[in-house]
C-alpha positions as CSV (number, residue, x, y, z in Angstrom):
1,X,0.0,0.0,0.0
2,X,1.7,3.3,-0.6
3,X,1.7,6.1,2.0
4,X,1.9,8.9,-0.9
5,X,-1.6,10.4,-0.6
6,X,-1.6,12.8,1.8
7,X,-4.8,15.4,3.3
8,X,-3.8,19.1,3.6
9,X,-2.2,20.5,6.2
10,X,-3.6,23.3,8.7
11,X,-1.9,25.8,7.0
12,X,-3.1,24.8,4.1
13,X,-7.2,24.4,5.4
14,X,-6.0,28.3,6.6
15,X,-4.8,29.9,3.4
16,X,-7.8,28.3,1.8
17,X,-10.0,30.0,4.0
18,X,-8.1,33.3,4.1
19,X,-8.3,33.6,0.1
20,X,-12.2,32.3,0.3
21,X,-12.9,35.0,2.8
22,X,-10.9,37.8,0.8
23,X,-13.1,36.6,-2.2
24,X,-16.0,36.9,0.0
25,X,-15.8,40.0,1.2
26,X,-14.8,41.3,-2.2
27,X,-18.3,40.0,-3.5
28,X,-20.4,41.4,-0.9
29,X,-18.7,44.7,-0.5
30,X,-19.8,44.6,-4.6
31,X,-23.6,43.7,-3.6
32,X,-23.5,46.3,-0.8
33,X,-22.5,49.0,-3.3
34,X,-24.6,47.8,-6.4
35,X,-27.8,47.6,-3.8
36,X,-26.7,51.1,-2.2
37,X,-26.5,52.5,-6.0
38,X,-29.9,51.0,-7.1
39,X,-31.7,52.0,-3.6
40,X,-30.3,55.6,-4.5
41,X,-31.5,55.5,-8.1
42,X,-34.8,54.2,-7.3
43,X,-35.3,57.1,-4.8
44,X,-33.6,59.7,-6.9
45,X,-36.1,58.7,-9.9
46,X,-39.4,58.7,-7.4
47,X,-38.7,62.2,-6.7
48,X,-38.3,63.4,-10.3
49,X,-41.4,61.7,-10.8
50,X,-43.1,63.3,-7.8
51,X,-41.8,66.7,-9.3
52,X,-43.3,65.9,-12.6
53,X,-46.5,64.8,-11.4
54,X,-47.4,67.5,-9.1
55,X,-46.0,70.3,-12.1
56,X,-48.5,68.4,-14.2
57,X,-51.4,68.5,-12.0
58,X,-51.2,72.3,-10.9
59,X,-50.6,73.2,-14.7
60,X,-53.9,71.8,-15.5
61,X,-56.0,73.3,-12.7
62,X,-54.3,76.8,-12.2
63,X,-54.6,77.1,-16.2
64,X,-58.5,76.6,-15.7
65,X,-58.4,79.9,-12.8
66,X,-61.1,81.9,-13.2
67,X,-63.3,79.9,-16.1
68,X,-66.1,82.3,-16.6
69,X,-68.5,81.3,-19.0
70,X,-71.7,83.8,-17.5
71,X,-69.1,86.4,-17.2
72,X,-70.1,86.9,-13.3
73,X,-67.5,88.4,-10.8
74,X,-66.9,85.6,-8.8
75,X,-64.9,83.3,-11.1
76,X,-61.3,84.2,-9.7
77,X,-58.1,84.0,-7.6
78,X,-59.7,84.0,-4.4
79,X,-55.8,84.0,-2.3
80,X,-52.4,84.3,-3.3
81,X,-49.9,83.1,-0.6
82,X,-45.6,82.2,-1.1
83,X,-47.0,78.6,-0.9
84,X,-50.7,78.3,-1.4
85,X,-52.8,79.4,-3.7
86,X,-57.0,79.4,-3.9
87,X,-58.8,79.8,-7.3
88,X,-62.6,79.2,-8.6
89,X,-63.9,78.7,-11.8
90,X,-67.2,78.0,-13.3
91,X,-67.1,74.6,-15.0
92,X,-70.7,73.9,-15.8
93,X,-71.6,77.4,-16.8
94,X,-74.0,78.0,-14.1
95,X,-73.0,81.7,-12.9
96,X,-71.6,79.9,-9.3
97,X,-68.6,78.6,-8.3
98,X,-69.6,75.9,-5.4
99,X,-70.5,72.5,-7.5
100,X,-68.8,69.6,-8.1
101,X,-69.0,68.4,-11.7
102,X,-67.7,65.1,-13.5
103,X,-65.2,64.7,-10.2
104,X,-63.9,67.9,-11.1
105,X,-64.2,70.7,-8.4
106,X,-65.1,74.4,-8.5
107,X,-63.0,75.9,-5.8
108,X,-59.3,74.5,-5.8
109,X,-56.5,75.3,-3.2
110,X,-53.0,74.0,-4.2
111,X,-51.1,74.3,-0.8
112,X,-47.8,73.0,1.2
113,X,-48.8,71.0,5.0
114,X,-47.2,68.7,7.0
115,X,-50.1,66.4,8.4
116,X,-47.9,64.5,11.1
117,X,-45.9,67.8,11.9
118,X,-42.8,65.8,11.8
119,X,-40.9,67.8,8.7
120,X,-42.5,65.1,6.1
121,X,-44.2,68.0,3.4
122,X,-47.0,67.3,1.1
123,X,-48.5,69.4,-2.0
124,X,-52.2,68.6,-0.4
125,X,-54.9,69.9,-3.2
126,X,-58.0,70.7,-1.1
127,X,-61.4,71.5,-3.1
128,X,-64.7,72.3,-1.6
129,X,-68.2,72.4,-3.2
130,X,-71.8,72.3,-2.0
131,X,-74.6,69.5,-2.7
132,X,-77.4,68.6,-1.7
133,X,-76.4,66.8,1.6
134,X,-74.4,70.2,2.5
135,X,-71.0,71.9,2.1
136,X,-68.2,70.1,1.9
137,X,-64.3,70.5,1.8
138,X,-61.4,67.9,1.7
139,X,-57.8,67.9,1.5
140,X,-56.0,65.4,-0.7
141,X,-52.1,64.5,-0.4
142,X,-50.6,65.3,-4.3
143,X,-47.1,64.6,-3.5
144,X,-45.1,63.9,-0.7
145,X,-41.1,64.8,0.2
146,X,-41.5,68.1,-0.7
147,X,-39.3,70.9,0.6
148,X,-40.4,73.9,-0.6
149,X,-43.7,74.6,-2.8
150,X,-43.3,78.7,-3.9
151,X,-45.7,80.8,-5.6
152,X,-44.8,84.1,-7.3
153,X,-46.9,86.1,-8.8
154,X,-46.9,88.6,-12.1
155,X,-48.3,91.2,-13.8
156,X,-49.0,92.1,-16.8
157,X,-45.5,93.6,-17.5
158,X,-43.7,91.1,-15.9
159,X,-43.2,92.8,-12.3
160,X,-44.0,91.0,-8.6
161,X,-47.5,91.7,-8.4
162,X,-48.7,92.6,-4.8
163,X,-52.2,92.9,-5.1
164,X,-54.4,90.0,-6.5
165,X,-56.2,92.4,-8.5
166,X,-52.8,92.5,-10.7
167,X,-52.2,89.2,-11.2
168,X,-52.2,88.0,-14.2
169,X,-49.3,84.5,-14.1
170,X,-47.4,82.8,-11.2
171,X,-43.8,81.2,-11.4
172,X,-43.9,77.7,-9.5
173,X,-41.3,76.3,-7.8
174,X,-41.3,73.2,-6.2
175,X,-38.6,71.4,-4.4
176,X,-38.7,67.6,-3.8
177,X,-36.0,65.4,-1.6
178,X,-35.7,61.4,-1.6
179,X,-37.6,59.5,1.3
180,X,-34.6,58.7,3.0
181,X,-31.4,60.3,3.9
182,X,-28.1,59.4,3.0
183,X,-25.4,59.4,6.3
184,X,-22.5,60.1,3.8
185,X,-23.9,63.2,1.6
186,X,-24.0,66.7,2.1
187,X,-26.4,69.3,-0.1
188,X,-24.9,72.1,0.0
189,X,-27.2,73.9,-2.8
190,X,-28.8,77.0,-2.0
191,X,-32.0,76.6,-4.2
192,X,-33.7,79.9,-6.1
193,X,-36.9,80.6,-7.9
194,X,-37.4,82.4,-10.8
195,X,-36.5,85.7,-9.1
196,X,-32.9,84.5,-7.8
197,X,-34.5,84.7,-4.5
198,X,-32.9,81.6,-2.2
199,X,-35.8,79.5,-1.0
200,X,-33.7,76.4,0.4
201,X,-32.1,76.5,2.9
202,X,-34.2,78.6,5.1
203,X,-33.6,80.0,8.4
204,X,-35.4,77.1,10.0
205,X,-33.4,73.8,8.1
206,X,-32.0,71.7,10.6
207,X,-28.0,70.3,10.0
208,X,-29.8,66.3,9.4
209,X,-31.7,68.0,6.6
210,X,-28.5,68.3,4.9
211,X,-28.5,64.6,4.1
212,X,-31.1,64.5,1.5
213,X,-30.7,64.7,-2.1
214,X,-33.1,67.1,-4.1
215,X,-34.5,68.6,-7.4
216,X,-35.8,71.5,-8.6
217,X,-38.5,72.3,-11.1
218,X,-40.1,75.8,-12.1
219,X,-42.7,76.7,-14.9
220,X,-44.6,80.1,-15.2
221,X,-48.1,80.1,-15.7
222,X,-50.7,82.5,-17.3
223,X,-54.0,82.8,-16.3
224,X,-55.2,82.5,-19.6
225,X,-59.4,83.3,-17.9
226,X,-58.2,86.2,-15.7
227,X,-58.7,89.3,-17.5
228,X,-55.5,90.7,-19.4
């Protein structure tokens, strides 16, 4: 019988290991990243799409402000605030401005809340109308993550307007962040509207707030039913 095969030795079994558990760690820390990345990603393209969606909805009701089909005075922007703005219009042609019609709504309020009062912001669209069981109002979450929703307002010649009576287009700007923050990333942006004014960070941020990643998005409007 020969005595030639041999098992390994321990140093062997322990260089074995050693390499397996280089490799090992070498193909996890390339999971963590890879999952990392696509978590980021994932959240990064949620926002954008939050930012899109909410651009999209406000477009199409702030573009109907002031429908006026009877020509009455009360088709109009009923408030103009740096982040809220209240607006009727007259869908069904009826002279008033307190019905709903086709689950459309008569009196619209675009606005920026935070429900829980724990820093999470929403665009809430709240609509009220009367029927015939009453008068009725609700608030509806648009978007959520939101930093900053600001309104400003024009007039005809392109100046600030400061009485509602002036207004004839607003420049939105909203500002979105991603659910979650990331422990390793600063934002050290300071975010403007339209008029180079800085409307993030404010006064108020807090240093964790820092850790968010964010977008931007403006558009002007005209109110294409408000008298020119």
């Amino acid at each position: 019988m020969s005595n030639d095969n041999k098992g390994f030795t321990l140093i062997e079994v322990l260089i074995a290991l050693g390499i397996a558990g280089v490799v090992l760690a070498a193909a996890y820390a390339t999971f963590m990243s890879q999952n990392n990345s696509y978590k980021r990603q994932e959240q990064i393209t949620e926002m954008q799409q939050n930012l899109r969606a909410a651009l999209t909805f406000m477009a199409r009701d702030i573009r109907m402000a002031g429908l006026n089909p009877k020509r009455t005075d009360k088709p109009k922007i009923e408030s103009a605030e740096s982040d809220s703005i209240n607006f009727t219009l007259d869908l069904n042609g009826d002279g008033d401005v307190d019905d709903k019609v086709d689950g459309e709504y008569e009196n619209i309020t675009y606005e920026l809340y935070d429900p829980d009062n724990n820093g999470d912001k929403k665009i809430g669209r709240r609509y009220k109308y009367i029927d015939s069981s009453g008068s009725h109002s609700h608030l509806d979450p648009l978007v959520e993550n939101i930093d900053v929703l600001n309104f400003v307002y024009l007039k005809n010649d392109g100046n600030v307007a400061t009485a509602i009576s002036d207004i004839k287009a607003v420049q939105i700007t909203i500002i979105a962040r991603t659910e979650r923050a990331f422990p390793n990333y600063t934002d050290a942006t300071r975010y403007k509207n339209l008029q180079d004014e800085t409307i993030w960070p404010t006064a108020s941020t807090q240093p964790n707030e820092y850790r968010y990643r964010r977008r931007i998005a403006s558009t002007t409007l005209n109110f294409r039913n408000i008298p020119q």
